[in-house]
C-alpha positions in Angstrom: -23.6 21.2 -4.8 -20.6 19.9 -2.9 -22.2 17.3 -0.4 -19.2 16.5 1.6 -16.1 18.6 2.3 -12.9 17.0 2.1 -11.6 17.7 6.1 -8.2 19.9 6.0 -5.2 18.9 6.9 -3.6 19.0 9.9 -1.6 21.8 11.2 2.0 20.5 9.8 4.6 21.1 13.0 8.4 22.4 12.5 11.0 20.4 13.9 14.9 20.8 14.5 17.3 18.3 13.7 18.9 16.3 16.8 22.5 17.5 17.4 24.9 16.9 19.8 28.5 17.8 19.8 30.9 18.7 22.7 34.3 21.0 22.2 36.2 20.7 24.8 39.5 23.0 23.7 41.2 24.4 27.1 43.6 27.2 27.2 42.4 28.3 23.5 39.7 30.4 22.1 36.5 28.8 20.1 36.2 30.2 16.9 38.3 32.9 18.0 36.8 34.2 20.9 37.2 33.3 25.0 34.9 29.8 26.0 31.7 30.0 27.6 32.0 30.3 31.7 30.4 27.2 33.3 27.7 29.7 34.2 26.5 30.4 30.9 23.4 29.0 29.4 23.2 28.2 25.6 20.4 28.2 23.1 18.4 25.3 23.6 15.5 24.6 20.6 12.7 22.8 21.4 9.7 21.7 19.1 7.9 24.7 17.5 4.3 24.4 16.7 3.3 26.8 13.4 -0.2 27.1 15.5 1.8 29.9 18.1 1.6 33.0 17.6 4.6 34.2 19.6 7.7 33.0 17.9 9.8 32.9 21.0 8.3 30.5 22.5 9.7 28.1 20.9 13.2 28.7 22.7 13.1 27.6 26.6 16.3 29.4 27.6 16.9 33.3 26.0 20.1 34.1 27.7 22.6 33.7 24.4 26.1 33.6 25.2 26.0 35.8 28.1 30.0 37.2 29.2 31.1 36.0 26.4 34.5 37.8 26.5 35.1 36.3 30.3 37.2 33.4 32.1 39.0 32.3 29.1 40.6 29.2 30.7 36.8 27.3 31.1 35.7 24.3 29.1 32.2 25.0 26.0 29.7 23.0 27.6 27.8 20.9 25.4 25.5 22.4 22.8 22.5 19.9 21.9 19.5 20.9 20.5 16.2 18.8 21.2 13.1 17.8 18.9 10.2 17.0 20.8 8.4 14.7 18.5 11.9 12.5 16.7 9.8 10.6 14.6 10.1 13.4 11.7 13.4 14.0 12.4 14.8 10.0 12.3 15.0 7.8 9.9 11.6 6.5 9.1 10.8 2.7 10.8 11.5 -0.2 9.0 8.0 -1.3 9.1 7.2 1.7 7.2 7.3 1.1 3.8 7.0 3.6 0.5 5.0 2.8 -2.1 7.3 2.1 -5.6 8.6 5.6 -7.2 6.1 7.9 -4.6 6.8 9.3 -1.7 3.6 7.7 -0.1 4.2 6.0 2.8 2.1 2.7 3.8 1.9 3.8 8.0 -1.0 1.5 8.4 -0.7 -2.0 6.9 -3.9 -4.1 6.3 -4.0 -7.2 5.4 -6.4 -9.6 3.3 -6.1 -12.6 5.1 -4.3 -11.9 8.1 -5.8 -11.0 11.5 -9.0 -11.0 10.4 -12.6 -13.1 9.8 -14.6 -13.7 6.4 -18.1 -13.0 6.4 -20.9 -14.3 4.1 -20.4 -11.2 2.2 -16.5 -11.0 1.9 -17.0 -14.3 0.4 -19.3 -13.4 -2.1 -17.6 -10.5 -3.2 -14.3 -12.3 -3.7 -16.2 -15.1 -5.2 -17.9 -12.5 -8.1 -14.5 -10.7 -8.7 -12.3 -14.0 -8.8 -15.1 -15.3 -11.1 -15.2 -12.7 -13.4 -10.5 -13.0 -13.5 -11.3 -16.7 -14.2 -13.7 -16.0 -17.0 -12.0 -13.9 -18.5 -9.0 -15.9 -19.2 -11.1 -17.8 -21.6 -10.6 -14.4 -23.9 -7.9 -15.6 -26.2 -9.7 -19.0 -27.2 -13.0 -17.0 -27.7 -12.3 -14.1 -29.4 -14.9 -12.7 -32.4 -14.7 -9.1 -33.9 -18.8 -9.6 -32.8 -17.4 -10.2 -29.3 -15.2 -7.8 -29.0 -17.5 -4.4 -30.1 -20.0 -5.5 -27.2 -17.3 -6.0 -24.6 -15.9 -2.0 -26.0 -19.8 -0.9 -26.2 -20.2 -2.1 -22.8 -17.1 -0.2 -21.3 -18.6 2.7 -22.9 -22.0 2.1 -21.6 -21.5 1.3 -17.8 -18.6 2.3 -18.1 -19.0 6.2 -19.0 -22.2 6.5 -18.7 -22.9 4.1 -15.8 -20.0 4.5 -13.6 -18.5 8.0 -14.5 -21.4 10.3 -15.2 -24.1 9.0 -13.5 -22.6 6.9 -9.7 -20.2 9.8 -9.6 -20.4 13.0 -11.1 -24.2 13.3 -11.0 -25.4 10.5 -7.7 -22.3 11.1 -6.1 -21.4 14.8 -6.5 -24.9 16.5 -7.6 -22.7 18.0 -9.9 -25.3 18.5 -12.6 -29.2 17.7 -12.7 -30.9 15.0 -15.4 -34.4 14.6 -15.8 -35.3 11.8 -13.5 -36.2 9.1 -16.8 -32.2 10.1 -17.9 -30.9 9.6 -14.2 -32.6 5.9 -14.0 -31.1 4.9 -17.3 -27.9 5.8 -16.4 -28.0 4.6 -12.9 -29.0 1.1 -14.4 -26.2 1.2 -16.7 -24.2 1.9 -14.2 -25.6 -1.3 -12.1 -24.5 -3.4 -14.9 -21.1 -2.6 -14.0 -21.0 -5.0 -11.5 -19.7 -2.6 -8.6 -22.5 -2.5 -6.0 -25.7 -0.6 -6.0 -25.9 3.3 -7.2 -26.8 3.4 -2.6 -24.0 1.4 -2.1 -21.2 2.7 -4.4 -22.1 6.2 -3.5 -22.3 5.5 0.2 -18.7 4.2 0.2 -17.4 7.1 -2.3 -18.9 10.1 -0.3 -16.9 8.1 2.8 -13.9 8.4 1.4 -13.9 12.4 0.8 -15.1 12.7 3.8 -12.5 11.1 5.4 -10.4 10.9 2.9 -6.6 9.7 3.3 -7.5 8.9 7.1 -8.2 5.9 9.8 -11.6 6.3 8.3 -11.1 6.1 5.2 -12.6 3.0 3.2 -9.7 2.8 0.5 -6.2 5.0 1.3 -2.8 3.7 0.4 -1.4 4.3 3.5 -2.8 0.9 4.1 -1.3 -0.4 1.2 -1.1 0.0 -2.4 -3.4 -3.3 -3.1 -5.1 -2.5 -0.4 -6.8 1.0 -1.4 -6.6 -0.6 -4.9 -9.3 -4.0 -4.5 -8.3 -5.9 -1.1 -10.9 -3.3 0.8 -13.5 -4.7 -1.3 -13.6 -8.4 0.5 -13.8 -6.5 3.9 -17.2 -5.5 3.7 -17.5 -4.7 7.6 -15.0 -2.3 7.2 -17.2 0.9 6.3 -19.4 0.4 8.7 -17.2 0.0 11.5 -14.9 2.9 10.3 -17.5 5.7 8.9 -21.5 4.0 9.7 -23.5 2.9 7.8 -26.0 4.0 5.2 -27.0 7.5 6.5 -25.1 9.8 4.4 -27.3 8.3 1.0 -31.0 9.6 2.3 -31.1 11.7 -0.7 -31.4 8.0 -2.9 -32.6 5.8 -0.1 -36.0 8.1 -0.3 -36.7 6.7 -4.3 -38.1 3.9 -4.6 -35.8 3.3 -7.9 -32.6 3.3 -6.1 -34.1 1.0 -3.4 -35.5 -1.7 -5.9 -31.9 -1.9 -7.4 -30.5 -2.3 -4.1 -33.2 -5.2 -3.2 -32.7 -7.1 -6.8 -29.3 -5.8 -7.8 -27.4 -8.9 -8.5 -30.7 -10.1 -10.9 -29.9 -7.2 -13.4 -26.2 -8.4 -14.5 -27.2 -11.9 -14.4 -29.7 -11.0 -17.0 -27.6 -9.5 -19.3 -25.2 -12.3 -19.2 -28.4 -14.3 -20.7 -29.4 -12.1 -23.3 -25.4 -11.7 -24.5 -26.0 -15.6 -24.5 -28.6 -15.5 -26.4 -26.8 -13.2 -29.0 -23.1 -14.7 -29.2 -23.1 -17.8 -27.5 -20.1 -18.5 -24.8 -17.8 -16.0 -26.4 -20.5 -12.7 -26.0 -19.9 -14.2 -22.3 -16.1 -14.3 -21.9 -15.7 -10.8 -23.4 -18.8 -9.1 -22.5 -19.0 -10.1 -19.4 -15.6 -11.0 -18.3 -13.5 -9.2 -20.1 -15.0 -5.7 -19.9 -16.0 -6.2 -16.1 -12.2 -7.0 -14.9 -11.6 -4.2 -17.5 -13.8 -1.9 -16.0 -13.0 -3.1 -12.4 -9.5 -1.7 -12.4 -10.0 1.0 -14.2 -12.4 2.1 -11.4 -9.8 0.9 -8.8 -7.5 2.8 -10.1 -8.2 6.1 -9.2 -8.6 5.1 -5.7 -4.9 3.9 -5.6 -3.1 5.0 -8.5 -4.2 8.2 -8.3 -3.6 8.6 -4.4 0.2 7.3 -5.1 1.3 8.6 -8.5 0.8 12.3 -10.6 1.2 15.3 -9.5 -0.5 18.2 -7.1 -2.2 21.3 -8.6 -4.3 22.3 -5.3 -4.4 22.4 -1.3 -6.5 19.4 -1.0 -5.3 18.3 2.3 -5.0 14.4 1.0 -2.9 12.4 -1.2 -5.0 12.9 -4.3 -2.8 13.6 -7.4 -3.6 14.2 -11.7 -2.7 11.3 -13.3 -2.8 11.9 -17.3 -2.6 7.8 -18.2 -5.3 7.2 -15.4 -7.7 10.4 -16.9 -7.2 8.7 -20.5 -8.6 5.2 -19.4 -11.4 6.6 -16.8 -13.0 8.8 -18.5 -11.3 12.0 -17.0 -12.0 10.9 -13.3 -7.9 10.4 -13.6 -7.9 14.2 -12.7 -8.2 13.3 -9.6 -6.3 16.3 -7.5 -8.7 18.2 -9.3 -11.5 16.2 -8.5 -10.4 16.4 -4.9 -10.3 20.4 -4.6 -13.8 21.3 -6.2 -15.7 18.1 -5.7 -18.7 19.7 -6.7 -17.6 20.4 -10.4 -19.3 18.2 -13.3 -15.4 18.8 -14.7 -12.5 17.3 -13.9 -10.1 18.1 -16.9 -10.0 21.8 -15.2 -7.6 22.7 -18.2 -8.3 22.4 -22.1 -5.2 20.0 -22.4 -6.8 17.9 -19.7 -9.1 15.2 -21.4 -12.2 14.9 -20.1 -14.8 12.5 -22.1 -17.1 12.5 -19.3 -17.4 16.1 -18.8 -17.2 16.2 -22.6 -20.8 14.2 -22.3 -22.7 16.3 -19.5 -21.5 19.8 -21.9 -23.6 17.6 -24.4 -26.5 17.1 -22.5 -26.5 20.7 -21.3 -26.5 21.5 -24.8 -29.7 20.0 -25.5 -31.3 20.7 -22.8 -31.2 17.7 -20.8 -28.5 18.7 -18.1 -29.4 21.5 -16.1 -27.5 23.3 -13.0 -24.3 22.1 -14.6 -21.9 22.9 -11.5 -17.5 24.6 -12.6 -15.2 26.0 -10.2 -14.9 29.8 -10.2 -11.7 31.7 -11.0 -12.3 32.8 -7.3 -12.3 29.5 -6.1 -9.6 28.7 -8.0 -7.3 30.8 -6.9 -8.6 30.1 -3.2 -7.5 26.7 -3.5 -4.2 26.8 -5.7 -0.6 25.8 -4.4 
């Protein structure tokens, strides 16, 4: 089921470029033929909207070159041509800025620190991510091969299964159904991630394809690269004020699961950092908890910017959303992300067979034995419906 429709895009307006020349050539013929008379009118072009339906309206004056064979001896009045809207047809601002080798353009700069206040939670949040950077630099004076299998189990496990199939794909997007003991477990996996509640990380997510690429968007690089990419995270006032609050998440807030995560959520990766303790000492610390969150972090992060910056376009989204193969390979598949974008409802991502797709590789799975049901793929209809 597709909960929330990406909005379309607006109606893209034609434009003509500003010109403005004057021949002024008496006693002689222009381009072989007698001058204008001062009389005459020319063609003057004005801004066209696609949205008319009669085509000549876009000209404000119809009489073309009228005696054109008359009063030889006269001066060509000037011929300009006008663009109502010169923004498209100048050279873009300088405070505009394009983000490195895409043609995205930052239009609306945000900033971490600047013209704005820190809240309680804004410091927390920094405080947890920073934390986790600092631990993690321990890595290299730390490292066991013990060590290092949990930190690549874990990215497997709240990775994949945490934040990919289950926050996504099946909290997210209803793209599939789980029976409700499988849906917990992976919900609690995904928890472990460190990312925010399953009612808080879908809240934000269905935000953003609601509004996606727009003022009201949580995350879009038209604020900024690093800003779509992690600096939205420490401005946790943000959602609220752009999009409301938590009233697009009923559908979770009405199990009593999802709220008890919410109410002790922080508890749950604090008690795994004990029991790797328990298990590995300081260095099941550094890499299973530092080192696979930060990697998991941008990974995630990542497909809100990367992905909105660099790749390329397969379907009329509407947005900035592009496929990005390197992305795809270290996410999971969510690095389809143009596809994602055009059938949000589809528990696949990697629409083609070239197009890896572990996550969706893990729902077929499921479905194969039974344990995903109403397992939700674009139709060749729709496909066609939506392609460039």
């Amino acid at each position: 089921m597709g909960l929330i429709t990406s909005p379309p895009s607006n109606p893209k307006t034609h434009h003509y470029f500003n010109l403005h020349r004057s021949f002024r050539r008496p006693g002689s013929p222009v381009f072989g033929l007698r001058p204008l008379p001062r009389s005459s009118k020319v063609l003057n072009f004005v801004h066209c909207s696609s949205k008319q339906s009669e085509p000549n309206k876009c000209l404000s004056s119809t009489k073309l070159f009228t005696h054109f064979l008359t009063n030889s001896n006269r001066t060509l009045p000037s011929i300009t041509t006008n663009a109502a809207v010169a923004e498209f047809t100048e050279p873009e601002p300088e405070k505009y800025k394009r983000i490195i080798l895409s043609d995205v353009i930052v239009k609306r700069p945000r900033f971490l620190f600047k013209g704005r206040k820190w809240n309680s939670k804004d410091l927390a949040t920094a405080g947890v991510v920073v934390g986790m950077h600092v631990l993690s630099l321990f890595a290299p004076f730390q490292f066991n091969w013990g060590a290092f299998w949990v930190a690549a189990s874990l990215y497997v496990v709240t990775g994949l299964f945490g934040i990919t199939l289950s926050f996504h794909r099946n909290l997210s997007h209803r793209s599939f159904k789980l029976p409700k003991w499988l849906e917990y477990l992976f919900a609690y996996f995904g928890a472990q991630a460190l990312q925010g509640s399953p009612i808080d990380w879908v809240c934000t997510h269905r935000y953003h394809h609601q509004f996606c690429d727009s003022e009201k968007d949580p995350h879009s690089p038209v604020e900024g690269f690093w800003y779509s990419h992690m600096s939205w995270l420490f401005d946790t006032n943000s959602v609220a004020e752009r999009c409301g609050g938590l009233d697009n998440v009923g559908d979770l807030q009405k199990q009593p699961f999802y709220q008890f995560l919410k109410a002790t959520y922080i508890a749950h990766p604090i008690a795994l950092g004990v029991l790797l303790y328990a298990m590995g000492g300081f260095p099941f610390i550094v890499w299973g908890m530092g080192v696979r969150i930060i990697w998991v972090y941008h990974i995630t992060w990542l497909v809100n910017s990367a992905c909105h910056v660099w790749g390329e376009k397969a379907w009329k989204t509407g947005d900035l959303s592009r496929n990005n193969w390197w992305v795809a390979l270290l996410a999971f598949g969510e690095g389809w992300h143009n596809n994602h974008h055009a059938f949000e409802y589809s528990a696949r991502h990697g629409l083609d067979w070239w197009q890896l797709d572990m996550t969706w590789y893990v729902v077929r799975l499921l479905q194969a034995i039974g344990l995903a049901t109403d397992v939700k793929v674009p139709t060749e209809v729709q496909k066609q419906r939506m392609a460039l």
